[in-house]
C-alpha positions as CSV (number, residue, x, y, z in Angstrom):
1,X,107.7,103.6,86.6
2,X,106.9,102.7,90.4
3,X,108.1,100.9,87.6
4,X,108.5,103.3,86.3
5,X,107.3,106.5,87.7
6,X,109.9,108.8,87.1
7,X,111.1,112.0,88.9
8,X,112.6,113.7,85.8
9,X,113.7,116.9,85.9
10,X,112.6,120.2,85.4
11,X,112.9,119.3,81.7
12,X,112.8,115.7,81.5
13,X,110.3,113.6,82.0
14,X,108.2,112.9,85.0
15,X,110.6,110.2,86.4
16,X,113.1,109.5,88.7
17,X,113.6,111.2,91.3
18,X,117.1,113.3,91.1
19,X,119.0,115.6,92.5
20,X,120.9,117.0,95.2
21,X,122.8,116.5,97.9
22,X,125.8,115.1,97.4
23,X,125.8,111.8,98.7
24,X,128.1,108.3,99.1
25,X,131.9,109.2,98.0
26,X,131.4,113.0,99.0
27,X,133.6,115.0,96.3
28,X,136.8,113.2,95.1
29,X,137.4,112.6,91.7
30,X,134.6,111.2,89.7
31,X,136.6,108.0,88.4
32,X,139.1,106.0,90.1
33,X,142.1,104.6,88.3
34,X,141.2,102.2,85.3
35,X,144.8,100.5,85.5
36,X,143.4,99.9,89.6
37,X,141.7,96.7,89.7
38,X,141.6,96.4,86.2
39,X,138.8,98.8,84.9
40,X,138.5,101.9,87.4
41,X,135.8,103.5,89.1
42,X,133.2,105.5,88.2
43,X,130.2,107.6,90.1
44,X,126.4,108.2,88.5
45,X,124.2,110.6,89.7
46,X,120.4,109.0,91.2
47,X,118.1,110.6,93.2
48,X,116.6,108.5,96.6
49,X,115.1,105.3,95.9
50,X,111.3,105.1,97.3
51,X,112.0,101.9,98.7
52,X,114.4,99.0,100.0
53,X,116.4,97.5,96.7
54,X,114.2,94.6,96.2
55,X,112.9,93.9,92.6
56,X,109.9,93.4,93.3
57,X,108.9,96.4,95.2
58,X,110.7,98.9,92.6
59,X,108.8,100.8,90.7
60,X,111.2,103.7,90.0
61,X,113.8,105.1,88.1
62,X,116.5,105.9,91.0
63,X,116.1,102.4,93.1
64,X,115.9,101.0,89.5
65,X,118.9,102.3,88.3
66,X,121.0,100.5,91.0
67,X,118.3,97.4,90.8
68,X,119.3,97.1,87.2
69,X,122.9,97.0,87.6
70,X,122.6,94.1,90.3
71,X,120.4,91.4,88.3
72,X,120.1,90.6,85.0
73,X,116.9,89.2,83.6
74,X,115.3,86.6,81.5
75,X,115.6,88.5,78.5
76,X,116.9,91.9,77.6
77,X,116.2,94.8,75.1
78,X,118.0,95.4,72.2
79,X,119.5,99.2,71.9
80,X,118.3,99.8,68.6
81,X,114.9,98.0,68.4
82,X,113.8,97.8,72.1
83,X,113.0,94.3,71.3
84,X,113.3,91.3,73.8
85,X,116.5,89.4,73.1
86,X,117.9,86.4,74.6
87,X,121.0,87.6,76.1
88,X,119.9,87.0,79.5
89,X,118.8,83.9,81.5
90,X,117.2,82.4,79.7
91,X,117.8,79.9,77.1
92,X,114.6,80.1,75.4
93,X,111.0,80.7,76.1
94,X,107.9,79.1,74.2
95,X,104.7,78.0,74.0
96,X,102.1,75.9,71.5
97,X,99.3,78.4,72.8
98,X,100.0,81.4,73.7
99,X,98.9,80.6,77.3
100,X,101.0,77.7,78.9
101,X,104.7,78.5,79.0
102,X,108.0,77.0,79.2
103,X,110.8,78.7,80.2
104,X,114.3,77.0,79.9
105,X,117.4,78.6,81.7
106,X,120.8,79.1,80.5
107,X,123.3,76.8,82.8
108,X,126.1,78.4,84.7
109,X,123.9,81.4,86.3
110,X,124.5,82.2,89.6
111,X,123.7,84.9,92.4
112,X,126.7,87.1,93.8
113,X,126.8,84.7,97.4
114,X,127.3,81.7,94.7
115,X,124.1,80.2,95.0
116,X,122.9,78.9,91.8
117,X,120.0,80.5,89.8
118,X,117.1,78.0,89.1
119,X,114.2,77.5,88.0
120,X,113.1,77.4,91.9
121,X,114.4,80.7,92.8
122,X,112.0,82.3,89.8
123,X,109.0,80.3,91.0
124,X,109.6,81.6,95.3
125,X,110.4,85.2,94.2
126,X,107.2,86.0,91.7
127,X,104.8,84.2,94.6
128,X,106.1,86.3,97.2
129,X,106.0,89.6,95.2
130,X,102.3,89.0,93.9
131,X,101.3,87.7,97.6
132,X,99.2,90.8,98.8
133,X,100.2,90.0,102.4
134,X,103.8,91.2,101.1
135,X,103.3,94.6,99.5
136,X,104.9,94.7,96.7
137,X,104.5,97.5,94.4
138,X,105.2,95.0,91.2
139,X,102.7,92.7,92.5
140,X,100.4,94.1,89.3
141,X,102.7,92.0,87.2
142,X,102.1,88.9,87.8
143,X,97.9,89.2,87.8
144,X,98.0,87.1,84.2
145,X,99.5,84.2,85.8
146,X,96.7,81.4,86.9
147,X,96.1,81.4,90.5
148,X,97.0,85.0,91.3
149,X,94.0,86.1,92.7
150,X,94.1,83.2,95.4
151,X,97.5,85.5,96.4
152,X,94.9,88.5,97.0
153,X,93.7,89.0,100.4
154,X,89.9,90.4,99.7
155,X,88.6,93.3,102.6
156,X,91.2,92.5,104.9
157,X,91.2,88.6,104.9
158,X,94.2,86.7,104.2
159,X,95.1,85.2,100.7
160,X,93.9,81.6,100.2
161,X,96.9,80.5,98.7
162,X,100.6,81.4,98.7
163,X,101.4,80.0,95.7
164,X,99.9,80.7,91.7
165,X,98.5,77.6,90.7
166,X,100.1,78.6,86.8
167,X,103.4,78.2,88.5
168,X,105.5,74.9,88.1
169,X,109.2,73.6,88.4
170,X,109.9,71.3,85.8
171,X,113.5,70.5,87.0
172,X,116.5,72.7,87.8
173,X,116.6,74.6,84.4
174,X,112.8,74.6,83.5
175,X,110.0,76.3,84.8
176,X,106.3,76.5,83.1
177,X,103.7,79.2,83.3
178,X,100.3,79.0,83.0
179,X,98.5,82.3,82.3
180,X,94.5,82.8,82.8
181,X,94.3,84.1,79.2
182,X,96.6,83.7,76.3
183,X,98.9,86.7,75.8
184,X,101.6,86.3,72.5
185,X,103.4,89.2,74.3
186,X,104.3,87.5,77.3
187,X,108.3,86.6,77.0
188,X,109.2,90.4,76.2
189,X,107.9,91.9,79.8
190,X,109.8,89.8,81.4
191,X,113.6,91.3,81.4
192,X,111.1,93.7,83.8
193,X,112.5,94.4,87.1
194,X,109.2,92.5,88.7
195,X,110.5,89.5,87.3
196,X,114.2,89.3,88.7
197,X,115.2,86.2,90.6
198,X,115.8,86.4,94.5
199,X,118.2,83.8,96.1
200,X,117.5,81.7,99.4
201,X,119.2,84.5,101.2
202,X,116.3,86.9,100.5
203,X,113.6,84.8,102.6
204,X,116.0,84.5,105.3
205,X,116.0,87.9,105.7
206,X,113.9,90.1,103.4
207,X,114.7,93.4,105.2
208,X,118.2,93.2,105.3
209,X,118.2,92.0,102.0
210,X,117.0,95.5,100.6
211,X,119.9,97.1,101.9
212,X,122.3,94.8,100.8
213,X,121.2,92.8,97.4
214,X,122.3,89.7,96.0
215,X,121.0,89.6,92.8
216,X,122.8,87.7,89.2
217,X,123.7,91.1,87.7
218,X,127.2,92.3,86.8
219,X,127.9,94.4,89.7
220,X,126.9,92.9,93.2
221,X,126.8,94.9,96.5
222,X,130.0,94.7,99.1
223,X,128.0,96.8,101.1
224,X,124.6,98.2,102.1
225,X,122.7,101.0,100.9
226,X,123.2,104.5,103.1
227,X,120.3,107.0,102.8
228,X,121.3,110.0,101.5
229,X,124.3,109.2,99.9
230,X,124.3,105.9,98.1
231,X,126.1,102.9,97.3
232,X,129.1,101.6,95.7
233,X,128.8,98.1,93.8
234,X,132.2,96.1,92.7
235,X,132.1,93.7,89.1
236,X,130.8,90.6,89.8
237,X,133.8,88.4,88.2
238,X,131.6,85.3,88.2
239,X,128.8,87.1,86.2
240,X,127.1,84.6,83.9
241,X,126.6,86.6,80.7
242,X,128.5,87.2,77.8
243,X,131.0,89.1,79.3
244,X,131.8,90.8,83.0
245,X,131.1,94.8,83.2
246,X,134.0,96.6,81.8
247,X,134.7,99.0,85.0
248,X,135.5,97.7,88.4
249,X,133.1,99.4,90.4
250,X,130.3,101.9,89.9
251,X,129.3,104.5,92.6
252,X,125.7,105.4,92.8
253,X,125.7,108.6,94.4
254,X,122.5,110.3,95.9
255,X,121.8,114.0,95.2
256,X,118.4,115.8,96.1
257,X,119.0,118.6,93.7
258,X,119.5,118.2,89.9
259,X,122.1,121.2,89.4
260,X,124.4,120.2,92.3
261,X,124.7,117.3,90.2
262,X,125.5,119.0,87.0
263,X,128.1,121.2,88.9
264,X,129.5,118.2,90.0
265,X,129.7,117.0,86.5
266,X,131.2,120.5,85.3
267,X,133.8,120.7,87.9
268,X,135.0,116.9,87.5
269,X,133.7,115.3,90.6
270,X,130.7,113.1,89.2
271,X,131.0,111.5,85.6
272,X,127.8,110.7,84.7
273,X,124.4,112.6,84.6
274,X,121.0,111.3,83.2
275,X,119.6,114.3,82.9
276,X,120.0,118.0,82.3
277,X,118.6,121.2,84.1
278,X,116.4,122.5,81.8
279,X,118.3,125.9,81.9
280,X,121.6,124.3,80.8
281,X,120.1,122.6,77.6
282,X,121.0,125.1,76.0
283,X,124.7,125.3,76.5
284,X,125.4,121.9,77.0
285,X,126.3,120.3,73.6
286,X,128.8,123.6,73.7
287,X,130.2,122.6,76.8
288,X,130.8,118.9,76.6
289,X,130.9,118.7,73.0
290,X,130.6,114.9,72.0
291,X,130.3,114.2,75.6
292,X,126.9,115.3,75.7
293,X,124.2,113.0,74.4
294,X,120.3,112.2,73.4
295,X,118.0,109.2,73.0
296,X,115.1,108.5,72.6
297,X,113.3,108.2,75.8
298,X,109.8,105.4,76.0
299,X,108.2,107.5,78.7
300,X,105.3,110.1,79.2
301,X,104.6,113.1,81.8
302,X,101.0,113.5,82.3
303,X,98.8,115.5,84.2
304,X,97.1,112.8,86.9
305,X,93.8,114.0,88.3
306,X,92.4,112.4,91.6
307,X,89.2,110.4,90.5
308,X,88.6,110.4,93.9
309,X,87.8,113.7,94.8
310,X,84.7,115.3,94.6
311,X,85.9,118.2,91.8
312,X,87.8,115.9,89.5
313,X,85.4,113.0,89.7
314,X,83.6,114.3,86.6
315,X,85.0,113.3,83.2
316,X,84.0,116.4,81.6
317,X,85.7,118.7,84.2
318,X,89.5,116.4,83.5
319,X,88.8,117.1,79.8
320,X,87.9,120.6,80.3
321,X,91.1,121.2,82.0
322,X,93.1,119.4,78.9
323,X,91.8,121.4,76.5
324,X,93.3,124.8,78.6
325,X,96.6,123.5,78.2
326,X,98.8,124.8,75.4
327,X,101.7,121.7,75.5
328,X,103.7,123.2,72.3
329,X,103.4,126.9,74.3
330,X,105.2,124.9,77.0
331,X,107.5,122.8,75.2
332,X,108.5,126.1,73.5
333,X,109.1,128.5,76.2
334,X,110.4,126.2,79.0
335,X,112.0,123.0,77.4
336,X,113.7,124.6,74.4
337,X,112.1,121.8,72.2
338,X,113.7,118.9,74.6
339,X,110.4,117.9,74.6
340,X,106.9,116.8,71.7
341,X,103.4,117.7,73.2
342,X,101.5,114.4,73.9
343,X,98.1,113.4,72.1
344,X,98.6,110.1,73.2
345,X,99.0,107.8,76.2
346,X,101.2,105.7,74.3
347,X,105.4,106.7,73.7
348,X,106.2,107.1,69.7
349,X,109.0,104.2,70.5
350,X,106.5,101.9,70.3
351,X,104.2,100.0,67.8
352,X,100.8,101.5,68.6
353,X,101.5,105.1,68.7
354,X,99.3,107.2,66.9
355,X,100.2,110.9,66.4
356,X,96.1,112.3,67.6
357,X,94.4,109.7,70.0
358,X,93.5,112.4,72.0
359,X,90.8,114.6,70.9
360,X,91.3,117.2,73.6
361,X,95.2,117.8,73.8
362,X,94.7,120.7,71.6
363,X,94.1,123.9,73.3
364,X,90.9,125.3,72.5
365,X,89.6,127.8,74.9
366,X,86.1,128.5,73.9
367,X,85.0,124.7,74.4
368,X,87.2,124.1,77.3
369,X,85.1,127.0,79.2
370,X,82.1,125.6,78.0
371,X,82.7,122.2,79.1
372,X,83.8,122.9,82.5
373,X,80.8,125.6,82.9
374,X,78.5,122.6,81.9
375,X,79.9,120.0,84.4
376,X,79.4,122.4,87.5
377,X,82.9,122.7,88.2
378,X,83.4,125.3,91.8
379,X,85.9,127.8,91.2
380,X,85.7,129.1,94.4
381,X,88.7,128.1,96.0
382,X,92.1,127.6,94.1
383,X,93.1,123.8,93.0
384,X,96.6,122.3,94.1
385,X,99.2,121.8,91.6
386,X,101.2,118.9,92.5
387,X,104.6,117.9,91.6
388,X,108.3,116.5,93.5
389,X,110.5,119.4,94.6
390,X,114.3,119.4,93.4
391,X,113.4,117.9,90.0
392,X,113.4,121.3,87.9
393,X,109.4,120.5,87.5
394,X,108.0,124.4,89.1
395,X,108.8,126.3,85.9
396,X,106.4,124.5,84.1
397,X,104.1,123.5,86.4
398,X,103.1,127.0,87.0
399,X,103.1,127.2,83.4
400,X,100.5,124.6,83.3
401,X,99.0,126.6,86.2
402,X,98.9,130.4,84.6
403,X,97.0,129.0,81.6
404,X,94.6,127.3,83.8
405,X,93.9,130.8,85.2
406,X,94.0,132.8,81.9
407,X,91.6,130.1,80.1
408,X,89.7,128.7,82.4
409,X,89.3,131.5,85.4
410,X,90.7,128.6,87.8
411,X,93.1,130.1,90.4
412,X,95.4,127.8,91.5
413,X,98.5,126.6,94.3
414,X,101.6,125.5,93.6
415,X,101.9,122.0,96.0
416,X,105.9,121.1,95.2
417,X,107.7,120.4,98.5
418,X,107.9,117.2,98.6
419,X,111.0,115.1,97.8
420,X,110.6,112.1,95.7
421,X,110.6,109.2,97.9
422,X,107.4,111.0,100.0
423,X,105.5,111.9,96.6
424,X,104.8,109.1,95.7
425,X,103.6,107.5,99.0
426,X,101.0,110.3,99.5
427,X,100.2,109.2,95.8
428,X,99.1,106.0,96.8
429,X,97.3,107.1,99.3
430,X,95.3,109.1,97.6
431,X,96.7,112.5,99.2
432,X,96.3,114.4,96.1
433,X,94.4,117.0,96.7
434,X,94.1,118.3,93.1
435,X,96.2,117.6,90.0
436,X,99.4,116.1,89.8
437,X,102.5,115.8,87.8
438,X,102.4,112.2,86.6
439,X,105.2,110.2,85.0
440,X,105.8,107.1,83.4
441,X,108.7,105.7,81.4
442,X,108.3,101.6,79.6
443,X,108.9,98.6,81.2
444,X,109.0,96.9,78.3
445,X,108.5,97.9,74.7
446,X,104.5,96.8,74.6
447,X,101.3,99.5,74.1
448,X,99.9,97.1,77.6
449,X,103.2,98.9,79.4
450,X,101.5,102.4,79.0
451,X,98.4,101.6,79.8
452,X,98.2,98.6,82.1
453,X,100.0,99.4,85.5
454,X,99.2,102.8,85.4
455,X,95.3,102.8,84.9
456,X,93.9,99.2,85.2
457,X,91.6,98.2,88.1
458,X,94.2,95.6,88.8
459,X,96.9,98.1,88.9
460,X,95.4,100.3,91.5
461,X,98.2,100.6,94.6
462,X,99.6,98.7,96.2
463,X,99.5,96.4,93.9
464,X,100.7,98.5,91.0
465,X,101.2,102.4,90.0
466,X,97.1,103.3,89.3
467,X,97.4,106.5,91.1
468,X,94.8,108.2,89.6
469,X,92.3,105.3,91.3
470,X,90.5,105.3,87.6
471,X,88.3,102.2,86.9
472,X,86.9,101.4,83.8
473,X,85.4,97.4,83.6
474,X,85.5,98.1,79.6
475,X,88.5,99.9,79.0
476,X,90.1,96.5,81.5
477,X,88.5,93.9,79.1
478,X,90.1,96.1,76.3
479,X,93.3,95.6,77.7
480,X,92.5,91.6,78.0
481,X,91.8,91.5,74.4
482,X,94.5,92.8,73.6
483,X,96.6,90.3,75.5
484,X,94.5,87.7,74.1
485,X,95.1,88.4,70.7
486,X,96.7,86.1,68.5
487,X,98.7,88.2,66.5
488,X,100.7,92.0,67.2
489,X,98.4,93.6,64.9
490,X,95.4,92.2,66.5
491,X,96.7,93.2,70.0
492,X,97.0,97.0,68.8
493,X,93.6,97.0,67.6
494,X,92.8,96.2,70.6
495,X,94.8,98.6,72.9
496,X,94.2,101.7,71.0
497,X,90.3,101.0,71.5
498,X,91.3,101.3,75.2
499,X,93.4,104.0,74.2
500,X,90.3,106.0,72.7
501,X,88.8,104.8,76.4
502,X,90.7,106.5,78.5
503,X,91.0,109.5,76.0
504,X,87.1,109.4,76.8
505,X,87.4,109.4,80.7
506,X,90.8,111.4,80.8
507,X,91.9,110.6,84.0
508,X,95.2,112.1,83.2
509,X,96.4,114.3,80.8
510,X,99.1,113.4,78.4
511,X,101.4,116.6,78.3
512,X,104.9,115.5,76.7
513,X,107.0,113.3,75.3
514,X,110.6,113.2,75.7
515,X,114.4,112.6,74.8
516,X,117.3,111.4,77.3
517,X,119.5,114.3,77.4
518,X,122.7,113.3,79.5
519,X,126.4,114.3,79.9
520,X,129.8,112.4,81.4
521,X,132.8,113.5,82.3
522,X,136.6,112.9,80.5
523,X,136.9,109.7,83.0
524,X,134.6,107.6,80.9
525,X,133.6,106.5,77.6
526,X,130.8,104.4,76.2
527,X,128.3,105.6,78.1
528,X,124.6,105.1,77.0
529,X,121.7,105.6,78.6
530,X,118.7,103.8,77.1
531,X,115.2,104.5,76.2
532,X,114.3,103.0,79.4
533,X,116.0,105.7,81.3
534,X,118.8,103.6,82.3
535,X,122.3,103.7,82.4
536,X,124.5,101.0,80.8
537,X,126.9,100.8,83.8
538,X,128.0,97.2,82.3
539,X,129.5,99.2,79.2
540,X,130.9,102.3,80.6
541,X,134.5,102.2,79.9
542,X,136.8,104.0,82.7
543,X,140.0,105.8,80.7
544,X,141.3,107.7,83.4
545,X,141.5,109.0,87.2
């Protein structure tokens, strides 16, 4: 995520950040009565959002689980295909050129305190969120639009602008954008969170705002957001899609531990659960029968190195320590094939995949030793072994850890106590001491998604998710030509060349691929959780108390 960095849990991907404590609602029933209000309650299980609710300064799954269910964007993605389709705001976007923009809105749109969306309220909220002076995590998204670098205060001057120059109002329902190069992929990234409208309200008050949103979405907030436990949102009955969300509210309920979720889940209390311990895999079809579910899941979990320090600066060394990992040993033995070992940066759900782009996420000890041996690398002292506690990730960390040991000779330290929310900080400030579970899951269904926020030079934090601090000038023009190109077929060319970049300079190690494994209780039906990690909460269907 950020966008889509991911906790996951001990068995699903890198991403969110999950589990535990059982937060806003305590323990009553998991649904509330569908005849009550017409459509019932329901609760979902997140973990703690990083940051205030505010589109564009999510970058995760847990704050962008509740984000989601408050706006709707310009376009959304079809179930099947993962294509953009214009169910959203807007009414249509096109351009002659791949390059200038116009972006026509659907009429009758408006934000839960009955403001009206415009054209306006797109063009305020994406110069505030890639103004540096703001720091927004999603800023990263908006550095193809013309003027964006004026937003950028350079070695600790302020920006020279506060608004893109590739930014215009045409009237009420119409806005244009100009990018700085042409990119034929531009109208699907933008059902992204990043791009979500703000109303007036939000520049009035930008940090209350974050605890209680007003966004477009089906469900707004009556309420503000309690650390620790959550938030309930009600159905917004003026909602200007096709139709209003089919329950009357939806409890987000925080937990910092993964199985006190599922316990809820088993005993009735909590009715819907993204993701499954990785020691209850195994009996959970048994258990909840039809009620238990899989997808396929657009994400990755990697093993991030710190370019920055001294012992992982070297290419060589990051390569070396790939080529110790046995991923299938692992998927094997810990994830009971929930899980595909990664030889790629790029998810199989999208076009671009290729099954071996990496030439060293095979294990193959002899070479590894050699290669590490070669570069110099001190095995002195142990390396740290990072990952977020309560997320189910230790059992395979220290997997990852005992074959670094047995094929390398590297001792090592498991690093794992900190909760979500603080990982990711220390992340971005480059408070990785060694390597680091890394995860990623699609902002939108392009090859740029996996390989753009997460190692570009324009990505690095706080502008975007580029924790490894990797900077490459020619895998970043890769990336450009690939946005430049004038057809799909072009742009992959393009990408996987920056693919076989990165494969090169391995800042991270692709370790697996994987599947959304959820469960709900008897309460609902019609739950769906996409392969962008997210739950459908505008289609969940409450039957019952």
């Amino acid at each position: 995520m950020r966008t889509k960095r991911i906790a996951g849990t001990s068995v699903v991907l890198t991403g969110a950040l999950l589990l535990t404590a059982c937060g806003g609602g305590g323990g009553g029933e998991g649904g509330g009565d569908a005849s009550a209000d017409g459509g019932g309650t329901f609760s979902v299980y997140i973990g703690e959002p990083e940051n205030p609710l505010l589109p564009g300064n999510t970058g995760e799954t847990e704050g962008g689980q509740v984000v989601d269910a408050l706006w709707t964007g310009l376009v959304e993605y079809d179930r099947e295909s993962n294509e953009a389709v214009y169910t959203g705001v807007a009414e249509s976007i096109e351009s002659d050129d791949q390059t200038t923009w116009t972006v026509n809105l659907k009429d009758g749109w408006t934000f839960h305190d009955g403001s009206p969306v415009t054209a306006q309220s797109y063009v305020d909220s994406w110069n505030y969120v890639a103004n540096s002076e703001n720091a927004q995590g999603n800023s990263y998204f908006f550095s193809n639009v013309e003027g964006y670098d004026d937003l950028q205060g350079k070695d600790g001057a302020s920006p020279t602008a506060t608004e893109m120059s590739g930014l215009r109002v045409v009237d009420e329902q119409t806005f244009e954008v100009t990018l700085s190069e042409p990119y034929a992929q531009w109208p699907t990234t933008v059902g992204y969170t990043a791009f979500f409208p703000m109303p007036q309200a939000f520049f009035e008050d930008p940090e209350g705002f974050g605890e209680q949103p007003v966004g477009n979405g089906p469900f707004k907030a009556d309420e503000a957001f309690q650390e620790g436990q959550g938030i309930t949102l009600t159905r917004y009955e003026e909602f200007g899609g096709d139709e209003p969300a089919q329950a009357a509210g939806v409890e987000f309920r925080v937990y910092t531990e993964i199985n006190t979720a599922y316990n809820d889940l088993q005993a009735g209390s909590l009715d819907v659960v993204d993701q499954i311990p990785p020691d209850a895999i195994g009996s959970a079809e048994d258990q909840f029968g039809e009620r238990f579910k899989t997808t396929p899941r657009g994400d990755i979990t990697a093993l991030g190195f710190p370019t920055y320090d001294e012992r992982f600066a070297d290419p060589e060394v990051r390569r070396a320590f790939s080529m110790a990992i046995d991923r299938q040993a692992i998927t094997d033995a810990i994830f009971q094939g929930s899980r595909t070992p990664a030889a790629s940066f790029v998810s199989p759900v999208i076009d671009g995949h290729r099954e071996d782009a990496c030439d060293v996420c095979e294990p193959n000890v002899e070479e590894a030793k050699r290669m590490l041996d070669e570069a110099g690398f001190d095995k002195s002292e142990p390396v740290d072994l990072w990952f977020n506690a309560g997320a189910g990730h230790e059992e395979w960390m220290q997997a990852v850890g005992n074959q670094l040991r047995e094929n390398l000779g590297v001792e090592y330290q498991l690093r794992g106590d900190l909760q979500f929310a603080e990982y990711l900080p220390l992340q971005d400030e480059k408070g990785m001491t060694g390597p680091f579970r890394s995860g990623w899951i699609m902002d939108y269904p392009v090859m740029e998604n996996m390989l753009g926020p997460t190692y570009s030079t324009a990505a690095l934090p706080p502008a975007g998710s580029n924790v490894t601090f990797y900077s490459n000038e020619e895998f970043d023009a890769k990336l450009q030509e690939g946005n430049a190109a004038d057809s799909i077929d072009a742009a992959i060319q393009a990408y996987q060349e920056a693919e076989d970049i990165l494969v090169a300079d391995m800042p991270a190690a692709p370790l697996f691929f994987g599947l959304v494994q959820y469960a709900h209780s008897e309460k609902v039906e019609e739950v769906y959780v996409n392969s962008f990690g997210r739950v459908e909460v505008e289609d969940v269907v409450v039957t019952s108390e």
